[in-house]
C-alpha positions in Angstrom: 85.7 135.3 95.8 85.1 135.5 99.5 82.1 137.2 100.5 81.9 140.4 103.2 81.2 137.9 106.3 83.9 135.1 104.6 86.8 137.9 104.6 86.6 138.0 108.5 87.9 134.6 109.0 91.5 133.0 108.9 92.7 132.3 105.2 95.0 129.5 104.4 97.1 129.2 101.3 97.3 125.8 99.7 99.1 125.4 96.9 98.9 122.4 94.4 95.3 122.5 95.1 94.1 119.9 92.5 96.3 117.2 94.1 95.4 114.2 95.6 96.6 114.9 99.1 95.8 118.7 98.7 92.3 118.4 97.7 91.4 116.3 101.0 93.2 119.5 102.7 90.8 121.8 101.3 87.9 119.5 102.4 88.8 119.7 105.8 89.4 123.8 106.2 86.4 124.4 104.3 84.2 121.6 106.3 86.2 122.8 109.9 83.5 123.9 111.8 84.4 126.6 115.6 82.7 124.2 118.2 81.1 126.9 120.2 79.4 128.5 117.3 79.2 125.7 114.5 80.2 128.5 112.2 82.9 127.7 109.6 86.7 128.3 110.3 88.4 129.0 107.2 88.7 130.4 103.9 90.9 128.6 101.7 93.3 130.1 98.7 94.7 127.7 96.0 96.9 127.5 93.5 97.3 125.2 90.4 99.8 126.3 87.4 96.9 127.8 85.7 93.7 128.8 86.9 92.1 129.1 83.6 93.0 125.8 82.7 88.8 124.2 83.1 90.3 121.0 83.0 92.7 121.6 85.8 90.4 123.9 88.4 86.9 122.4 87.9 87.1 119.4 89.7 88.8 121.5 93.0 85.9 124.4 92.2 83.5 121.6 91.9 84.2 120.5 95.8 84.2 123.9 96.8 80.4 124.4 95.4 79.7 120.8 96.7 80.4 121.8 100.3 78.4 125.3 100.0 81.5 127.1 100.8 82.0 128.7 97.5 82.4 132.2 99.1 84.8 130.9 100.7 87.2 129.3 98.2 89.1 131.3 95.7 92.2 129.6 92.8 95.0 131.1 91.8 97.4 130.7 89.2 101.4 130.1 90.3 104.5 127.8 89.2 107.1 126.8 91.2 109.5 127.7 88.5 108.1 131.5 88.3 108.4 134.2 90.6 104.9 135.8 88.8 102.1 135.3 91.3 103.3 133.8 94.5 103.3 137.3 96.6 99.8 138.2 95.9 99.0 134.3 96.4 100.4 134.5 100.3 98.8 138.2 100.5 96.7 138.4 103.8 97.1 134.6 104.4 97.4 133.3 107.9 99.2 129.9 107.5 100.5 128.3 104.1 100.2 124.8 103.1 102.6 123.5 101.0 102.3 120.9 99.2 102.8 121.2 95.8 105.8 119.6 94.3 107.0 117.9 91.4 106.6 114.2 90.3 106.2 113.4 87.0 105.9 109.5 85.8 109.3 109.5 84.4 112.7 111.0 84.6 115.7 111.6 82.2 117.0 114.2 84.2 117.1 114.4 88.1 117.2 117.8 87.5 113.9 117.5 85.9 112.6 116.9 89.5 114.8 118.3 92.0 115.2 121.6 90.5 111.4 122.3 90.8 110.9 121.0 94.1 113.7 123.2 95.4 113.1 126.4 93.7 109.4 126.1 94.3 110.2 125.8 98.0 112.0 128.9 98.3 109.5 130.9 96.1 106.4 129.9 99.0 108.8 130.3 101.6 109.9 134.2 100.6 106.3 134.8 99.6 105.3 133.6 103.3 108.0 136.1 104.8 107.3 139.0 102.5 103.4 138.7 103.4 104.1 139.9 107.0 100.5 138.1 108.2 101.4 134.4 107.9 101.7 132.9 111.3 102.6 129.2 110.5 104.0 127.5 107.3 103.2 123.9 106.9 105.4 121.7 104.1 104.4 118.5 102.9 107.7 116.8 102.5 107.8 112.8 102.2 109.0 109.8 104.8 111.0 109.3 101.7 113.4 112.0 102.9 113.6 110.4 106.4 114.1 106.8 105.4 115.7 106.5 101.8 112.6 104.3 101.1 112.7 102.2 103.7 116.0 100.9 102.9 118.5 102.1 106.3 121.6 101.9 104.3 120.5 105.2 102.1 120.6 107.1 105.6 123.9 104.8 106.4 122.3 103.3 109.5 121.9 99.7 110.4 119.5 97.3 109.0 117.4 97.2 112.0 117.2 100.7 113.0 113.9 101.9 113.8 113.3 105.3 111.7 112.3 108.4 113.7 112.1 112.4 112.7 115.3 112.6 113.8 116.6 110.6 110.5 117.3 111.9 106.9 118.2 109.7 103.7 121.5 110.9 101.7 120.5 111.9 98.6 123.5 111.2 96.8 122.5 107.8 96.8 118.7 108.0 96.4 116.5 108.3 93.2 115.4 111.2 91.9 111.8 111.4 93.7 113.7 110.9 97.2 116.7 113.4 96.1 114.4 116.1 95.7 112.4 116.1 98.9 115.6 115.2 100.8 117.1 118.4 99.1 113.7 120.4 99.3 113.3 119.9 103.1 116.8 120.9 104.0 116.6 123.9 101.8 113.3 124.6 103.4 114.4 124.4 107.3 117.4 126.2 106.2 115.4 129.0 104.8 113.6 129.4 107.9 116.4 129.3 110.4 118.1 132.0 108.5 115.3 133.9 108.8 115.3 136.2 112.1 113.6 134.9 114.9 112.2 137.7 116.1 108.7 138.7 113.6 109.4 134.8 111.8 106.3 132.5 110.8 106.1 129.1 112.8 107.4 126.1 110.7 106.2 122.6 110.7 107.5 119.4 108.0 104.9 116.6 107.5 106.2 113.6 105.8 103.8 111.1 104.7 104.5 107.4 103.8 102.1 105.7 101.3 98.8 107.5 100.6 95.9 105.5 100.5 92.2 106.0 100.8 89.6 107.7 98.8 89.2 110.5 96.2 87.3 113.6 97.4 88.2 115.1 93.6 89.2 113.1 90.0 93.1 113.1 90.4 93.8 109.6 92.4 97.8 110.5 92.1 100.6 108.1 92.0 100.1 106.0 94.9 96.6 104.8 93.6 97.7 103.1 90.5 98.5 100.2 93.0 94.9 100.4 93.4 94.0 100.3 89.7 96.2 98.5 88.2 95.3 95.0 90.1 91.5 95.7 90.3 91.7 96.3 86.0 94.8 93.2 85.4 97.3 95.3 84.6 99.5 94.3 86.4 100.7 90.5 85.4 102.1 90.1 88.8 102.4 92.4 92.0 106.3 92.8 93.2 106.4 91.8 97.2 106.8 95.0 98.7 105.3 96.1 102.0 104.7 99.9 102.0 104.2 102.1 104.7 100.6 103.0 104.4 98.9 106.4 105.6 95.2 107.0 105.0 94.9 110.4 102.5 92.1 111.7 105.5 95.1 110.8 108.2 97.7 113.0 106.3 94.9 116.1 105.6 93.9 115.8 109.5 98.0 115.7 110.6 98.3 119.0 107.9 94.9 121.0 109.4 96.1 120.3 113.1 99.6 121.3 112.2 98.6 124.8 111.5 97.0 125.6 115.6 98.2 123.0 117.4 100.7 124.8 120.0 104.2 123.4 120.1 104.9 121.6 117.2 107.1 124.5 115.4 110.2 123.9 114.0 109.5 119.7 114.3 109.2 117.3 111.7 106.7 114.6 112.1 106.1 111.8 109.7 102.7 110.2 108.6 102.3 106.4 109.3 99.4 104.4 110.7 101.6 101.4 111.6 105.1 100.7 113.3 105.5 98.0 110.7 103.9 97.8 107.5 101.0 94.4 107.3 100.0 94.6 103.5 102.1 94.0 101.0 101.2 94.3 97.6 100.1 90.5 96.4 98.2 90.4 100.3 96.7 93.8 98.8 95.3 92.1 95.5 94.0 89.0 97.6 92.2 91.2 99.6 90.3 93.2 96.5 90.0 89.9 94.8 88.2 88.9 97.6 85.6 91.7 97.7 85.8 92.6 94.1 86.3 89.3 92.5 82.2 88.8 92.9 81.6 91.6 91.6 83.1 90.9 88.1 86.5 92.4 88.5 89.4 90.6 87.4 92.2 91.1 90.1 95.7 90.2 90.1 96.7 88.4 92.7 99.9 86.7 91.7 102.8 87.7 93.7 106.0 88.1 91.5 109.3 86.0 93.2 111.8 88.1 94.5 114.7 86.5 92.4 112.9 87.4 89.3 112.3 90.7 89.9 116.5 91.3 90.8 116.9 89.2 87.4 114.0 91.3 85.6 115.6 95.0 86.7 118.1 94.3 83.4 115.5 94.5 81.2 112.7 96.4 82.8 113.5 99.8 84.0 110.3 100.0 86.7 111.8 96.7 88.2 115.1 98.4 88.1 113.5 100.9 90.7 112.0 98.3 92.9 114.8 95.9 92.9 116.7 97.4 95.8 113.0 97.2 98.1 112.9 93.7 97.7 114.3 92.0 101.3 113.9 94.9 103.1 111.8 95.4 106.4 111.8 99.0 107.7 110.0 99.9 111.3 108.7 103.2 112.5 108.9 105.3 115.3 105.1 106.6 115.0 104.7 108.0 118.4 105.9 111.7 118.2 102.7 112.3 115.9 100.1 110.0 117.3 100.6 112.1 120.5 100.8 115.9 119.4 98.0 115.5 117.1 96.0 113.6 119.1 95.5 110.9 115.9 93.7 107.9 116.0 94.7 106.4 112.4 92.6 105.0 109.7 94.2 101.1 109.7 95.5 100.3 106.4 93.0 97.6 105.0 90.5 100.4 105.4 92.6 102.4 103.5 92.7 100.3 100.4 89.4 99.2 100.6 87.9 103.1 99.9 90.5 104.0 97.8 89.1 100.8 95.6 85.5 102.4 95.8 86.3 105.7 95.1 88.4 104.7 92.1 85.4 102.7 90.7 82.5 105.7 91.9 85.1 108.0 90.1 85.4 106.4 87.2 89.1 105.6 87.2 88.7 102.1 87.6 86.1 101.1 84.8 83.2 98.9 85.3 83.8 95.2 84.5 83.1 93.9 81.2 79.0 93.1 81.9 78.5 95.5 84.4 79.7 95.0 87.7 77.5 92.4 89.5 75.6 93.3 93.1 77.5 92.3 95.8 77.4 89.3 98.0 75.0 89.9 101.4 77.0 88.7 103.4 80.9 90.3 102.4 83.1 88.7 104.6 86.2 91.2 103.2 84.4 93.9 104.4 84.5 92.2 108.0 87.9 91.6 107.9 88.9 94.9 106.4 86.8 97.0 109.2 88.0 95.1 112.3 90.3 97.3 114.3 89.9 100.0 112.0 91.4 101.7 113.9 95.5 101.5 113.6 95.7 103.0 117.2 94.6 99.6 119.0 97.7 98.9 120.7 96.0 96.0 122.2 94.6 94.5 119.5 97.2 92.1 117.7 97.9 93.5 114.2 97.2 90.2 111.5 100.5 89.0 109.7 99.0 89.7 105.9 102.4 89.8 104.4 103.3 87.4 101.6 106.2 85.8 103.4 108.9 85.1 101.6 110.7 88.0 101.3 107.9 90.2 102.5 109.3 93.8 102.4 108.5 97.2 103.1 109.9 99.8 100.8 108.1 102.6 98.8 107.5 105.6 99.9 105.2 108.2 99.0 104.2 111.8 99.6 103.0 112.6 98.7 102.4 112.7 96.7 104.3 113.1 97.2 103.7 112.9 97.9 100.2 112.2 98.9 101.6 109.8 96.1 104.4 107.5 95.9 107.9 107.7 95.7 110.1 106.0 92.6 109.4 102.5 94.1 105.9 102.9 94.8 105.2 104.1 91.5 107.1 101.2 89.7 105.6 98.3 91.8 102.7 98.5 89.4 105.2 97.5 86.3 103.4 100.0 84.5 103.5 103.5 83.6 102.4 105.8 87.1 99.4 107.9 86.7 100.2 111.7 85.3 98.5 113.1 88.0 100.8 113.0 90.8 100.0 113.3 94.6 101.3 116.6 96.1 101.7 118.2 92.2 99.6 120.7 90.7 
């Protein structure tokens, strides 16, 4: 609980706290400093499904107490399929990030997904309105529900089109993951613009591509099990697919700035550190291999032809999801956030790289068998992944690290939502996705 001198300051509600995208969130409001004073900004209120559950809330406490801002962290428990806690979890709360939403690792039903996602918007949403103090609501929704994936047709524009805020997928002809944030936004600007105007909270979209970059808690999400699953040789072969990459810290700084900065109400912006993606997934592998390969990790590398991945979706049902990626190149408008949030993006191969060493400090990828071997002095990946780290540097020529060959960018992720990925992103790995996804609780 928040101690006498923590209850004077702004408290944000984030909910799905334990997520991958969530918990870099709450490592920004609680490390937010005033720049006149230095003193801290923020309290921050979270929910997970069930605060009780150890398993669930210690990692999320555990930052808290890392940070020394303990007083000023509190969890709650609330589902997005129950009304039971979501009134007193928006109670006295100045702006409400929401981010949790559904994305389990497989789906019989899209119901299963969509339903959740949609009922858990409206349950924050009313919970915001009913609180009377909350001045801004922030949703994480997903570039899946501007784009379809990458793939123009599911928006029924042309194959060239460049994607802006302006666009929205159909989700009669998406997958589940991209049905339910299509349907979950719409529901959620509808919400607010039958709200009346006068006494309404302020309300902002933020729609993430694919979340990279490193853990700040135990729960990589979706998105990072096309980190893991190369660097442990899982993966017999990586699908050539070239995502939209967002670094995790990008998409927490685009959230934190969302709630102040003056404006940006009733936009959408999405979160993407380049116009056109430059890794695909085999370049991805090559470019661990290279740093990790030394070290005693055994990388896949091998890129997997496009023709056998569209003969392959017959008999394997994650190929069956990235099939309809394959041959596709999306582009990005990316200039409506870069300039109301003032970004300067994290370029991808930076991205990759720390999600890579957070994954191995973390545990989730496991040391190689022998131990994992000191590193070359002189790491030339680490060169090449750092140079114009910054994705900003329009005047820097951005390298052409795509396979070739079909080279595509596709999956989508929020996440989680997903911080995480979306139905492709999570299938590129031909594996299982991790449980934990992105934006979930």
């Amino acid at each position: 609980m928040a101690s006498a001198d923590a209850t004077a300051l702004e408290l944000v509600l984030v909910t799905g706290a334990s997520g991958y995208i969530a918990s870099h969130v709450i490592h920004q409001l609680l490390t937010a400093k005033d720049e006149a004073t230095g003193q801290p900004l923020y309290r921050v209120r979270g929910t997970v499904r069930d605060a009780s559950n150890e398993k669930k809330s210690a990692p999320i406490r555990g930052l808290a107490a890392k940070l020394g801002a303990e007083d000023r962290f509190e969890l709650v428990s609330t589902d997005l399929m129950k009304d039971d806690g979501w009134d007193s979890a928006c109670e006295g709360c100045t702006y409400v990030q929401h981010v949790a939403s559904p994305l389990p690792a497989k789906v019989s039903d899209p119901q299963e997904i969509i339903r959740p996602a949609i009922e858990g918007v409206e349950r924050a949403m009313k919970a915001a309105a009913n609180a009377k103090t909350v001045k801004r609501f922030i949703l994480t929704s997903s570039l899946a529900a501007m784009s379809g994936g990458g793939v123009p047709s599911r928006c029924h524009l042309p194959a060239d089109h460049v994607f802006t805020e302006e666009d929205w997928a159909d989700p009669d002809i998406s997958p589940p993951y991209e049905a339910s944030k299509i349907l979950a936004e719409k529901r959620a600007w509808a919400l607010w613009k039958e709200m009346p105007e006068e006494g309404r909270f302020e309300f902002v979209s933020i729609l993430p591509g694919f979340v990279f970059g490193p853990l700040v808690i135990n729960n990589p999400g979706t998105s990072l099990s096309l980190i893991t699953a190369p660097m442990t040789n899982a993966a017999p072969a990586l699908p050539v697919l070239t995502p939209p990459i967002v670094d995790v810290r990008d998409v927490a700084t685009i959230h934190v700035r969302a709630m102040t900065t003056p404006g940006v109400s009733g936009n959408r912006y999405m979160g993407v550190s380049l116009e056109t993606g430059v890794l695909d997934f085999p370049a991805i592998g090559r470019m661990l291999n290279e740093r990790y390969g030394p070290q005693g990790y055994k990388v896949t590398t091998r890129a997997m032809p496009n023709f056998l991945v569209r003969i392959a979706k017959y008999f394997n049902s994650d190929l069956k999801l990235v099939a309809p990626y394959v041959g596709q190149t999306s582009h990005y408008d990316i200039s409506k956030t870069r300039n109301a949030f003032k970004l300067e993006y994290i370029h991808p191969r930076q991205a990759v790289l720390d999600a890579a060493e957070s994954c191995i400090e973390f545990g989730v990828i496991p040391e190689p068998v022998g131990g994992r071997k000191k590193p070359p002095a002189d790491d030339s990946s680490v060169a090449a992944a750092t140079s114009g780290a910054s994705a900003n540097d329009a005047s820097e020529p951005q390298p052409a690290l795509a396979t070739g060959d079909g080279a595509a960018a596709g999956s989508e992720g929020e996440s989680s939502a997903s911080g995480g990925a979306g139905d492709a992103g999570a299938a590129a790995t031909t594996e299982p996705a991790a449980s934990e996804p992105a934006a979930s609780d």
